[in-house]
mmCIF file of the N, C-alpha and C atoms, coordinates in Angstrom:
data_MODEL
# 
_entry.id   MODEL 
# 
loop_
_atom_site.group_PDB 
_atom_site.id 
_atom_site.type_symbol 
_atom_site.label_atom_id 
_atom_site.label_alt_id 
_atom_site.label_comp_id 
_atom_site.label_asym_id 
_atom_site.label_entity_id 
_atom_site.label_seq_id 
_atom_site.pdbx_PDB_ins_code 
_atom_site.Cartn_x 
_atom_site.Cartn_y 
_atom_site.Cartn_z 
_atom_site.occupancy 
_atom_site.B_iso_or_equiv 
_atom_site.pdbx_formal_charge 
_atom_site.auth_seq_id 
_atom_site.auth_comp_id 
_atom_site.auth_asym_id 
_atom_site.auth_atom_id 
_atom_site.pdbx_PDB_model_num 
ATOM 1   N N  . UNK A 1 1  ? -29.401 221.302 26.732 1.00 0.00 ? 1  UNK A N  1 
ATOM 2   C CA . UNK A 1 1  ? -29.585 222.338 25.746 1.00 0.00 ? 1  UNK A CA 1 
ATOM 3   C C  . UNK A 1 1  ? -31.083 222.492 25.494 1.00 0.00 ? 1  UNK A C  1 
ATOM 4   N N  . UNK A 1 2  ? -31.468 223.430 25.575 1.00 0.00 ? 2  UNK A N  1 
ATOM 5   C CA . UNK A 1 2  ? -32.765 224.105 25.188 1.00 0.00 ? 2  UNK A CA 1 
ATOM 6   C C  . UNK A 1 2  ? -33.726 223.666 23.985 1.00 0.00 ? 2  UNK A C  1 
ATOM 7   N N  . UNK A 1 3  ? -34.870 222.661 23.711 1.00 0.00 ? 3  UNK A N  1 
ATOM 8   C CA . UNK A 1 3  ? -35.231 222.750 21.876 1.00 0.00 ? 3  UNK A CA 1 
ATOM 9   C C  . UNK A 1 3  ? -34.644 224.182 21.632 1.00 0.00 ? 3  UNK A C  1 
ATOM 10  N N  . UNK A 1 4  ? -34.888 225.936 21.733 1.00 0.00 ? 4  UNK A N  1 
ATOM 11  C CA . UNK A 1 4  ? -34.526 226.140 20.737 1.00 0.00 ? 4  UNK A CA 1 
ATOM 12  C C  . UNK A 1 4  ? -33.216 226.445 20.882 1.00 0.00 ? 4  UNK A C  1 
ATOM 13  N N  . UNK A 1 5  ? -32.163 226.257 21.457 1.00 0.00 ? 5  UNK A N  1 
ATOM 14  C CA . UNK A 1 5  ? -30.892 226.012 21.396 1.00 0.00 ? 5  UNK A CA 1 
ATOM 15  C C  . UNK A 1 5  ? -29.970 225.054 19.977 1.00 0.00 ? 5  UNK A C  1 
ATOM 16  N N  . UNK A 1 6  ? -31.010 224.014 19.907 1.00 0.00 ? 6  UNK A N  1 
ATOM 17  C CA . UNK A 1 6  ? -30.330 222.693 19.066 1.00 0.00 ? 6  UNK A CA 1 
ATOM 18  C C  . UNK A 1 6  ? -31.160 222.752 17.823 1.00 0.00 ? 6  UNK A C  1 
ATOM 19  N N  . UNK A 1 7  ? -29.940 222.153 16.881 1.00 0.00 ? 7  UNK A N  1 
ATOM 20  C CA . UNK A 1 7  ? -30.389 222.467 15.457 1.00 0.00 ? 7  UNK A CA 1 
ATOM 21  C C  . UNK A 1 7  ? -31.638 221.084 15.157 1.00 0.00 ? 7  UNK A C  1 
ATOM 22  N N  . UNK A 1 8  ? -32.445 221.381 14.550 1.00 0.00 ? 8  UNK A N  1 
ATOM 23  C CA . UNK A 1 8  ? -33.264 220.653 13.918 1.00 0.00 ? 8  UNK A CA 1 
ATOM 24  C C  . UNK A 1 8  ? -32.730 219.678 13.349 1.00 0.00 ? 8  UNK A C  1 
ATOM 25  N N  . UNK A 1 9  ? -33.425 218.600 12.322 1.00 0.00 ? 9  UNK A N  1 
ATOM 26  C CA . UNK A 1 9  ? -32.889 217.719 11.933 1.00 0.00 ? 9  UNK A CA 1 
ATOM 27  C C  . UNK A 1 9  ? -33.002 218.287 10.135 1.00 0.00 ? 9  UNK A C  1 
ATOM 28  N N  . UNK A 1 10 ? -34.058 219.012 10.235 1.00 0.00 ? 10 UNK A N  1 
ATOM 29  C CA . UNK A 1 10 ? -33.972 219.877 8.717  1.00 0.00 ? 10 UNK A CA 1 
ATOM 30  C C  . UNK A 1 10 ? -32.470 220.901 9.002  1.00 0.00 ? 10 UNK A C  1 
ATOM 31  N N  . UNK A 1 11 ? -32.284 221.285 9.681  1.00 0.00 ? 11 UNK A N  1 
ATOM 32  C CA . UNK A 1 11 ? -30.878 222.070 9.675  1.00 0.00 ? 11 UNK A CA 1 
ATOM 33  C C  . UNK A 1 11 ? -30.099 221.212 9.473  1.00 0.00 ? 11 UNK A C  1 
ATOM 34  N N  . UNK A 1 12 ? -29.776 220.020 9.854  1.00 0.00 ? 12 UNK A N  1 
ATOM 35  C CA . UNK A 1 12 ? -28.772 219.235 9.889  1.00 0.00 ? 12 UNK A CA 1 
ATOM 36  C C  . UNK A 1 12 ? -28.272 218.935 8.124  1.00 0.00 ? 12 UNK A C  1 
ATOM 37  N N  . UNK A 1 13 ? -30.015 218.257 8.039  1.00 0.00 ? 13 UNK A N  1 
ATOM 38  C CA . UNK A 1 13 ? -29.430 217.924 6.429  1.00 0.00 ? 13 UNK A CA 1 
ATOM 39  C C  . UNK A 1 13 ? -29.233 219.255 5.692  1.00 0.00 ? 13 UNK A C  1 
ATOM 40  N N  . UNK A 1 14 ? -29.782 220.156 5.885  1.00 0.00 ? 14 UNK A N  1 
ATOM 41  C CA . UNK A 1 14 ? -29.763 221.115 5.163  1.00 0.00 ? 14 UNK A CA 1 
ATOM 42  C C  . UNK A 1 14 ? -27.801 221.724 4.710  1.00 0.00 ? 14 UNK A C  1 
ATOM 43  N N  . UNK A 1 15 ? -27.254 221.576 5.632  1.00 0.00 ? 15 UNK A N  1 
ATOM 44  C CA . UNK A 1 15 ? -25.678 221.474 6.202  1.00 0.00 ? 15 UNK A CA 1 
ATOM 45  C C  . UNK A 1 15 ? -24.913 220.807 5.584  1.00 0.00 ? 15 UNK A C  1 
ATOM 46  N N  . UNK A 1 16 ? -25.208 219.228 5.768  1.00 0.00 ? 16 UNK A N  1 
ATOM 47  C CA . UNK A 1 16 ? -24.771 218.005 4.803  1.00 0.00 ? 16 UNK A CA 1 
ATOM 48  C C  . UNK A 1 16 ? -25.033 218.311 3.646  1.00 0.00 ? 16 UNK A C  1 
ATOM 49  N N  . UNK A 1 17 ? -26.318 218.623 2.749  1.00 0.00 ? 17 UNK A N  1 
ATOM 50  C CA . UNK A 1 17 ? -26.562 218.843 1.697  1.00 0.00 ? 17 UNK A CA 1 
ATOM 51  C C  . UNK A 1 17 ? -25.979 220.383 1.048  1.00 0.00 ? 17 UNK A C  1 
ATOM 52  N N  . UNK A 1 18 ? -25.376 221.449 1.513  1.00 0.00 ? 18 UNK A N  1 
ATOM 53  C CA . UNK A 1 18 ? -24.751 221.948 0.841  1.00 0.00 ? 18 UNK A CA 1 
ATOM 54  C C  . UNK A 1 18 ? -23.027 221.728 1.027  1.00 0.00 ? 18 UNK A C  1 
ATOM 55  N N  . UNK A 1 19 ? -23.017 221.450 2.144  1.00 0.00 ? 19 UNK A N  1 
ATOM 56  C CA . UNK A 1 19 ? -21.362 220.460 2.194  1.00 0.00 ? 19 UNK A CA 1 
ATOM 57  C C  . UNK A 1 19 ? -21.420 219.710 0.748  1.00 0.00 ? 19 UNK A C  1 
ATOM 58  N N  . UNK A 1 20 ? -22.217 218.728 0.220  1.00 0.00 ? 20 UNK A N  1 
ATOM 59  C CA . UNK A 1 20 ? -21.745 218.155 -0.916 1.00 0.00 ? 20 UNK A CA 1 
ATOM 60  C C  . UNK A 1 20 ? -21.630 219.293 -2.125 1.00 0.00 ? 20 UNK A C  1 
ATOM 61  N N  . UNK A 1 21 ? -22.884 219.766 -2.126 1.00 0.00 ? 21 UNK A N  1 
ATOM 62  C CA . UNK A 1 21 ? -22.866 221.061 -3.200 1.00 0.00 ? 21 UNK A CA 1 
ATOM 63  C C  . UNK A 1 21 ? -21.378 221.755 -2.958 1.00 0.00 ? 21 UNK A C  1 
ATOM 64  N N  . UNK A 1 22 ? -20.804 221.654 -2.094 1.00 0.00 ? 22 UNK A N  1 
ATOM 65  C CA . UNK A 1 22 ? -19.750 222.252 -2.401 1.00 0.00 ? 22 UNK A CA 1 
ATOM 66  C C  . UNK A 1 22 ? -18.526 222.069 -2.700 1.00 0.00 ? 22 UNK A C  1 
ATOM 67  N N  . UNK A 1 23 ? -18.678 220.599 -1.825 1.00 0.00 ? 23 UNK A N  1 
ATOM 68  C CA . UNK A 1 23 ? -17.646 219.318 -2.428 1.00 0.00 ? 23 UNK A CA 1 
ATOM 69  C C  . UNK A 1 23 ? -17.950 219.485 -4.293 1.00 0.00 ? 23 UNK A C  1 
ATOM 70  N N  . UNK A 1 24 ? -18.600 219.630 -4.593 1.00 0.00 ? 24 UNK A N  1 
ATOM 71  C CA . UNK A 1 24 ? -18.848 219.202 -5.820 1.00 0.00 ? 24 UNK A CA 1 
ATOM 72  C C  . UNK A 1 24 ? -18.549 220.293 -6.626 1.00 0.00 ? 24 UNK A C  1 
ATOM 73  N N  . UNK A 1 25 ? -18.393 221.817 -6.349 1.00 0.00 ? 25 UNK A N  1 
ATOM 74  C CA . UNK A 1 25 ? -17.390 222.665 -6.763 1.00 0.00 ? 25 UNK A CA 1 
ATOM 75  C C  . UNK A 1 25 ? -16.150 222.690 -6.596 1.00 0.00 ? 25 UNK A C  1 
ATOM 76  N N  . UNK A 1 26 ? -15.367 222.034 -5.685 1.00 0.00 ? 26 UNK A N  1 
ATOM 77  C CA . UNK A 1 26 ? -14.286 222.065 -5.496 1.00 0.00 ? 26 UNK A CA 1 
ATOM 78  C C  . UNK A 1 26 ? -12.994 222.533 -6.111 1.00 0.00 ? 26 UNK A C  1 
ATOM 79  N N  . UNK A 1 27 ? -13.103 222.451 -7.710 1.00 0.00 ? 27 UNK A N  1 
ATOM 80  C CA . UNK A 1 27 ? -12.138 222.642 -8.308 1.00 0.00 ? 27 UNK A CA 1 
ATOM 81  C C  . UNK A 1 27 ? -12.012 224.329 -8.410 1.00 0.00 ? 27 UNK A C  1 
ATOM 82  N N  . UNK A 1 28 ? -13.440 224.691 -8.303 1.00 0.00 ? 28 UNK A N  1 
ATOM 83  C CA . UNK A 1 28 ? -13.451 226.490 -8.496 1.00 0.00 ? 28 UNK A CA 1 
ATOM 84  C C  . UNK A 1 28 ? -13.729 227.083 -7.447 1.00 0.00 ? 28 UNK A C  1 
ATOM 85  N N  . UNK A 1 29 ? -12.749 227.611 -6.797 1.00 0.00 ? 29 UNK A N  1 
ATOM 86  C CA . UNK A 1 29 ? -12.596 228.211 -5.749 1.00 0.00 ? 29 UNK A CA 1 
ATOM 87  C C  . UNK A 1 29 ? -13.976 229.559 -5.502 1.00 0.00 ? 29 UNK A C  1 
ATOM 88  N N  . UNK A 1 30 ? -13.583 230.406 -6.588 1.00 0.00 ? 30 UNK A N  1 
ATOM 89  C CA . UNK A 1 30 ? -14.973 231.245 -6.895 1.00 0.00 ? 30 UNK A CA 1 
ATOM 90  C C  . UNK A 1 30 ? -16.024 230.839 -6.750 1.00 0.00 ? 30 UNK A C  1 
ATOM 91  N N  . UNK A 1 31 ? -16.496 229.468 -7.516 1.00 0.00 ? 31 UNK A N  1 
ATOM 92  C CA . UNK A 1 31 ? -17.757 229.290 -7.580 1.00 0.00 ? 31 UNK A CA 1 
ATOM 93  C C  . UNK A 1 31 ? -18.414 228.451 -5.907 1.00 0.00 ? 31 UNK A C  1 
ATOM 94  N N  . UNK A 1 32 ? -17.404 228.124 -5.515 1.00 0.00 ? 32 UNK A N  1 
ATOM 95  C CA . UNK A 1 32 ? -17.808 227.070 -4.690 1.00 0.00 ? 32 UNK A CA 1 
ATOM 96  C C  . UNK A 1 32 ? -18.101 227.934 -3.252 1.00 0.00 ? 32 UNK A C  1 
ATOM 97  N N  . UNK A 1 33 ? -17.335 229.235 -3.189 1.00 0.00 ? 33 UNK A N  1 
ATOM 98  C CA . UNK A 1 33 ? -16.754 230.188 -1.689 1.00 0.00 ? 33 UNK A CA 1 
ATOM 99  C C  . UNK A 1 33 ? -18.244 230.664 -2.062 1.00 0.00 ? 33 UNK A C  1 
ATOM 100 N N  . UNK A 1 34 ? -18.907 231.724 -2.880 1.00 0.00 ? 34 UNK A N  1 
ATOM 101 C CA . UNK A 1 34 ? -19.892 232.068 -3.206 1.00 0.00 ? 34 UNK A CA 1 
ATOM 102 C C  . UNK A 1 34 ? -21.410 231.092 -2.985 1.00 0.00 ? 34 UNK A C  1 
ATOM 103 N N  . UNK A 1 35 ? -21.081 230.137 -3.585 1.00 0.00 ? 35 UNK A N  1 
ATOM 104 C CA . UNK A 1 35 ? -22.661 229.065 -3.081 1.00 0.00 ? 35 UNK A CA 1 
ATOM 105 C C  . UNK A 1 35 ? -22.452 228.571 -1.945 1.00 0.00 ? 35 UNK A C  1 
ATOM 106 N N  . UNK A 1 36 ? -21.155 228.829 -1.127 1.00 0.00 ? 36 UNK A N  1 
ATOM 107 C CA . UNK A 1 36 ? -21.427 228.330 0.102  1.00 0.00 ? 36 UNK A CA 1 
ATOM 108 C C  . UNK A 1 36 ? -22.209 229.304 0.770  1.00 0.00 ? 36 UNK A C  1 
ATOM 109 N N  . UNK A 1 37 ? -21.503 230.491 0.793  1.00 0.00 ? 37 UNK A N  1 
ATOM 110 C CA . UNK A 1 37 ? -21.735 231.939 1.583  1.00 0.00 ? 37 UNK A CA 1 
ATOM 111 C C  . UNK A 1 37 ? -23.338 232.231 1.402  1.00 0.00 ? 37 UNK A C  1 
ATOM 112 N N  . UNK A 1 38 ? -23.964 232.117 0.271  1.00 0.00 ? 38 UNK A N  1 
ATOM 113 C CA . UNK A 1 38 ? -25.098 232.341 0.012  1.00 0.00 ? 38 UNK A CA 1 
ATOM 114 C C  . UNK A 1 38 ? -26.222 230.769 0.416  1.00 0.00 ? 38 UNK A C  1 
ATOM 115 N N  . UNK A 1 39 ? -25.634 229.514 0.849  1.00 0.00 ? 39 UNK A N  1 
ATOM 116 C CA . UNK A 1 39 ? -26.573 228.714 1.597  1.00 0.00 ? 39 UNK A CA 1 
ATOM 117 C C  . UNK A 1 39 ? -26.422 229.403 2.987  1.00 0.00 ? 39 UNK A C  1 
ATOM 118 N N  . UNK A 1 40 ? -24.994 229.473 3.116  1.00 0.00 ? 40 UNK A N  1 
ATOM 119 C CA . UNK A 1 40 ? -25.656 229.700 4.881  1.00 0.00 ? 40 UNK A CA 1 
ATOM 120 C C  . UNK A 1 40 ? -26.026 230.945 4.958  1.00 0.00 ? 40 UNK A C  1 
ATOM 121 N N  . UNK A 1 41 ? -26.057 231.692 4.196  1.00 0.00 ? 41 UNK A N  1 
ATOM 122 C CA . UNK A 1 41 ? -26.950 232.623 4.297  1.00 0.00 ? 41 UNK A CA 1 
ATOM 123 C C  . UNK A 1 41 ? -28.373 231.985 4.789  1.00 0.00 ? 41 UNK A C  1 
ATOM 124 N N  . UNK A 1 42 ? -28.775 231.503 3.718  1.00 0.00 ? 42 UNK A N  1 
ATOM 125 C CA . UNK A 1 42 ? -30.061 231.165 3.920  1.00 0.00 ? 42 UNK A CA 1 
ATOM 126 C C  . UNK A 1 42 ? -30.301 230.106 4.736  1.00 0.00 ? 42 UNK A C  1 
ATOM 127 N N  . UNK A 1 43 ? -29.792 229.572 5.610  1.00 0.00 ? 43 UNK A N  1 
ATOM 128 C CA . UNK A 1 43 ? -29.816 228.409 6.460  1.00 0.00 ? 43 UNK A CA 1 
ATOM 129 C C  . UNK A 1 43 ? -30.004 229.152 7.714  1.00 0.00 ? 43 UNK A C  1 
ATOM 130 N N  . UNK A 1 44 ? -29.430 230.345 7.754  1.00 0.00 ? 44 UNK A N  1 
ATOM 131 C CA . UNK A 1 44 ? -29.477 231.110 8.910  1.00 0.00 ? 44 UNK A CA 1 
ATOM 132 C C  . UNK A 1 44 ? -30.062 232.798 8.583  1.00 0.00 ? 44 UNK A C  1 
ATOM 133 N N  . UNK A 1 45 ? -31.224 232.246 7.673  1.00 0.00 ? 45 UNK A N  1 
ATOM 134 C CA . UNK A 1 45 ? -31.522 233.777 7.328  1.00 0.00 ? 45 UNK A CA 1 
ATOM 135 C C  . UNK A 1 45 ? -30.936 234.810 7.434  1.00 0.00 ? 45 UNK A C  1 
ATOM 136 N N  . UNK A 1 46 ? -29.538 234.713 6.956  1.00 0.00 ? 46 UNK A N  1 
ATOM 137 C CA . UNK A 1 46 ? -29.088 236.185 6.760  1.00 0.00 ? 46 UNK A CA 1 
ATOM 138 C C  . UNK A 1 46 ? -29.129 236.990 5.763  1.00 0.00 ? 46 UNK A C  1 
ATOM 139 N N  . UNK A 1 47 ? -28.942 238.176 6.050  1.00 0.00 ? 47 UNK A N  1 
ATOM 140 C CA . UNK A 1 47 ? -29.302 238.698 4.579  1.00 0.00 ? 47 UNK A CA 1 
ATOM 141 C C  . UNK A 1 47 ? -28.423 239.495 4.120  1.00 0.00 ? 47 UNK A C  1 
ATOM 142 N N  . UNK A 1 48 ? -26.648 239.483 4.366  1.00 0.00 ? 48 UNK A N  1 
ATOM 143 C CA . UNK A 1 48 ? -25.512 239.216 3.577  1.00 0.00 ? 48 UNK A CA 1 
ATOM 144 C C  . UNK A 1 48 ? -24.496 238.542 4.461  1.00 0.00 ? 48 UNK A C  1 
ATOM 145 N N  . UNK A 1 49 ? -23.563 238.211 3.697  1.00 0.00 ? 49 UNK A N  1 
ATOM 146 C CA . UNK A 1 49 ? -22.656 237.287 4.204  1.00 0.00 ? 49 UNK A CA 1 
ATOM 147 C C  . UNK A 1 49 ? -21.266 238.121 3.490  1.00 0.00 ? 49 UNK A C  1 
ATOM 148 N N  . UNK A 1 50 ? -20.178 237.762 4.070  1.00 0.00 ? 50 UNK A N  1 
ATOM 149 C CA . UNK A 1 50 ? -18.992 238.076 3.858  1.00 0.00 ? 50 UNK A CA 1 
ATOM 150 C C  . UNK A 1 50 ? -17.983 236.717 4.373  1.00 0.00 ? 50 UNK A C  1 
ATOM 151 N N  . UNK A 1 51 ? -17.104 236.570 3.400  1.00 0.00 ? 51 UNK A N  1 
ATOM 152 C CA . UNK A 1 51 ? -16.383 235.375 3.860  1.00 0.00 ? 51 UNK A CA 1 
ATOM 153 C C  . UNK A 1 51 ? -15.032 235.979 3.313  1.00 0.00 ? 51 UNK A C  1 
ATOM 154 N N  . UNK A 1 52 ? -14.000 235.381 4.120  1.00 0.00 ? 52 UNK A N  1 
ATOM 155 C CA . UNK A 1 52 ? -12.509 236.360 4.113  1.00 0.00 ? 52 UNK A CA 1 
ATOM 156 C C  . UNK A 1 52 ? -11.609 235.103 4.473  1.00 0.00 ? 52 UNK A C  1 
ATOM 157 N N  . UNK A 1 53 ? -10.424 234.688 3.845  1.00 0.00 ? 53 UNK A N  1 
ATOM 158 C CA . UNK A 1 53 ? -9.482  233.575 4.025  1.00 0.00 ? 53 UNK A CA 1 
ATOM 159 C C  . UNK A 1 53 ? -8.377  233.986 4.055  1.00 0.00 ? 53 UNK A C  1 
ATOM 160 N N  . UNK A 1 54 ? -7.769  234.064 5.273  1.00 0.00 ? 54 UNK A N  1 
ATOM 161 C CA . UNK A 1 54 ? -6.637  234.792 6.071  1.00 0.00 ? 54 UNK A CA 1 
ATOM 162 C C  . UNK A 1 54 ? -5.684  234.455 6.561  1.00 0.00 ? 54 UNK A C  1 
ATOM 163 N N  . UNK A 1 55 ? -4.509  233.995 6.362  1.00 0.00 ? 55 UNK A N  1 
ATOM 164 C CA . UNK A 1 55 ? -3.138  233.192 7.231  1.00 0.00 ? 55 UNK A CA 1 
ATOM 165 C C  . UNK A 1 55 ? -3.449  234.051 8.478  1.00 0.00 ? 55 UNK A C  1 
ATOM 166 N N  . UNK A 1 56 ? -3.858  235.253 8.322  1.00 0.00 ? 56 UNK A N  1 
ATOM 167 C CA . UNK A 1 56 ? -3.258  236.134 9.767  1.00 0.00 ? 56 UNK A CA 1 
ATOM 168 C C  . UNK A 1 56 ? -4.598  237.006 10.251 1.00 0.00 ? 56 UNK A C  1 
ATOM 169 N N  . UNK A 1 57 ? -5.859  236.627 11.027 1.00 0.00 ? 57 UNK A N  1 
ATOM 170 C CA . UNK A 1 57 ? -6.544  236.998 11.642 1.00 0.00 ? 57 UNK A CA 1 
ATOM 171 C C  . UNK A 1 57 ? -6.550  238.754 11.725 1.00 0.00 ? 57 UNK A C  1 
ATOM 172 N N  . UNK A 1 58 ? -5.498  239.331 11.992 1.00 0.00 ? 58 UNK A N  1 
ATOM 173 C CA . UNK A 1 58 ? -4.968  240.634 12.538 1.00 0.00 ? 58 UNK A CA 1 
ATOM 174 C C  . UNK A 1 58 ? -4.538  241.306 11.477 1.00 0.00 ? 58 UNK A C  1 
ATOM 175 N N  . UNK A 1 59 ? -4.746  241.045 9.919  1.00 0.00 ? 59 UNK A N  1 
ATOM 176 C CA . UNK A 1 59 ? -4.416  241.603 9.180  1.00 0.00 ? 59 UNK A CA 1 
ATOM 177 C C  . UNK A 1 59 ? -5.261  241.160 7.794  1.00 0.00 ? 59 UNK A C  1 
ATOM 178 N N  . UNK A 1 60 ? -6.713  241.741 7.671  1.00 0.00 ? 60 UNK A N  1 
ATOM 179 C CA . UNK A 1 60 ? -7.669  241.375 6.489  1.00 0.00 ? 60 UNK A CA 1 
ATOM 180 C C  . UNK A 1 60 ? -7.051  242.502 5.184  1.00 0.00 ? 60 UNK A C  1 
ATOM 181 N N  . UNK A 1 61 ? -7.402  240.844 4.734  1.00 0.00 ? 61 UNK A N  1 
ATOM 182 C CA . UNK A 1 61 ? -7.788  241.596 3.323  1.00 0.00 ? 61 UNK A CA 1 
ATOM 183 C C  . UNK A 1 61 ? -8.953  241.745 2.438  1.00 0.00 ? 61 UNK A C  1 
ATOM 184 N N  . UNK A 1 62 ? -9.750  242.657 2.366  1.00 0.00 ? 62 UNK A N  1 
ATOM 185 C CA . UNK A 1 62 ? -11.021 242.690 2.434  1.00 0.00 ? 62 UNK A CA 1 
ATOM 186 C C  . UNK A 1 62 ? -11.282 242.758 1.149  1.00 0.00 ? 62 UNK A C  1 
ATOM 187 N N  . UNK A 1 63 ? -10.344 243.525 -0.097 1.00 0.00 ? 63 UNK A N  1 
ATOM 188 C CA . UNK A 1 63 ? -10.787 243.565 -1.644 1.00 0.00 ? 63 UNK A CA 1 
ATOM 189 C C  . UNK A 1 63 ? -10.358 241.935 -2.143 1.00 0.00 ? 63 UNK A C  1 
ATOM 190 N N  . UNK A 1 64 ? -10.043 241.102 -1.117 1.00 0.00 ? 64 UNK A N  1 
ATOM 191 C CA . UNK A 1 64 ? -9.866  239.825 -1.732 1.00 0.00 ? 64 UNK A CA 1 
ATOM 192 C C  . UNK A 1 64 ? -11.009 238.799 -1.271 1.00 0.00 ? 64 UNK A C  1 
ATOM 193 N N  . UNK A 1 65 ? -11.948 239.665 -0.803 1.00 0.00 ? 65 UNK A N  1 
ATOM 194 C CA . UNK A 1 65 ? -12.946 238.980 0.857  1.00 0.00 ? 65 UNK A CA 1 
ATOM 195 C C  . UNK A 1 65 ? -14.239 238.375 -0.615 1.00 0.00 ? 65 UNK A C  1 
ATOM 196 N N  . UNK A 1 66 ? -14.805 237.213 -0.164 1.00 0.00 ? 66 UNK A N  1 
ATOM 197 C CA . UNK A 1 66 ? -15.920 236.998 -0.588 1.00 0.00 ? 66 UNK A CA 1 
ATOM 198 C C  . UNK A 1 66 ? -17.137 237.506 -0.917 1.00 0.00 ? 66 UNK A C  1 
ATOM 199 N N  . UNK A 1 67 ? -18.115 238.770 -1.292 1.00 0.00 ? 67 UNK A N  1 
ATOM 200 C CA . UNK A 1 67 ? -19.156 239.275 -0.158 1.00 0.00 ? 67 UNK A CA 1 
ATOM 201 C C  . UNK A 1 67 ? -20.155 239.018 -1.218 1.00 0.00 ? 67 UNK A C  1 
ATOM 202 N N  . UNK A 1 68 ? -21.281 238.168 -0.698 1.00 0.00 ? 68 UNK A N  1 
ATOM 203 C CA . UNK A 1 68 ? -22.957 237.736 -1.520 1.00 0.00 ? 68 UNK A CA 1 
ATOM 204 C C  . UNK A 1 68 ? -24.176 238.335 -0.781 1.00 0.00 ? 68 UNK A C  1 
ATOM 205 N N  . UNK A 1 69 ? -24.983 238.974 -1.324 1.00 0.00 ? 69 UNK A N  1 
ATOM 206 C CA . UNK A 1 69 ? -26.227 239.304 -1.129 1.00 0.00 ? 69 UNK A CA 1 
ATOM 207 C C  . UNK A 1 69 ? -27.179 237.890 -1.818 1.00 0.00 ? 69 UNK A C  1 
ATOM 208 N N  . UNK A 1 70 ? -27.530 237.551 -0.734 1.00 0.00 ? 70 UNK A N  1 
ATOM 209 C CA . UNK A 1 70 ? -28.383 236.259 -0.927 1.00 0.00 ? 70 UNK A CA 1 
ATOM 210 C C  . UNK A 1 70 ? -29.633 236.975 -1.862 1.00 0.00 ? 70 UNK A C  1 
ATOM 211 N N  . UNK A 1 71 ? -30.145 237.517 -1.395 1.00 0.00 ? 71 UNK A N  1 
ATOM 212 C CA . UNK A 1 71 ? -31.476 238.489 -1.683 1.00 0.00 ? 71 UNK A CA 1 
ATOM 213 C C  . UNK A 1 71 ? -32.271 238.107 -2.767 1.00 0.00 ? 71 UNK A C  1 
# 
């Protein structure tokens, strides 16, 4: 794999460290789907995110979908 292929070791923790941040919301579904969406936003400089939780791939539901502007 390529250096820039493979994640850094600041990416790595960066990963681990909002994994706990989110472990640590756990109980609130809201709060926790939202600070995730908006780290990896920023872990991967994006500049919105949408997150959607679906039994069925082939059939979204999008007014139930996550969506954060990191910004």
């Amino acid at each position: 794999m390529a250096k820039s292929e493979s994640m850094s070791f600041a990416d790595v923790r960066g990963v681990f460290h909002l994994l706990h941040e989110v472990r640590d919301l756990g109980l609130y579904p809201q709060l926790w789907k939202q600070h995730m969406l908006s780290g990896l936003c920023k872990l991967i400089n994006g500049q919105v995110g949408i997150s959607v939780q679906t039994p069925d791939a082939g059939n979204v539901d999008i007014l139930g979908s996550t969506i954060v502007d990191p910004g």
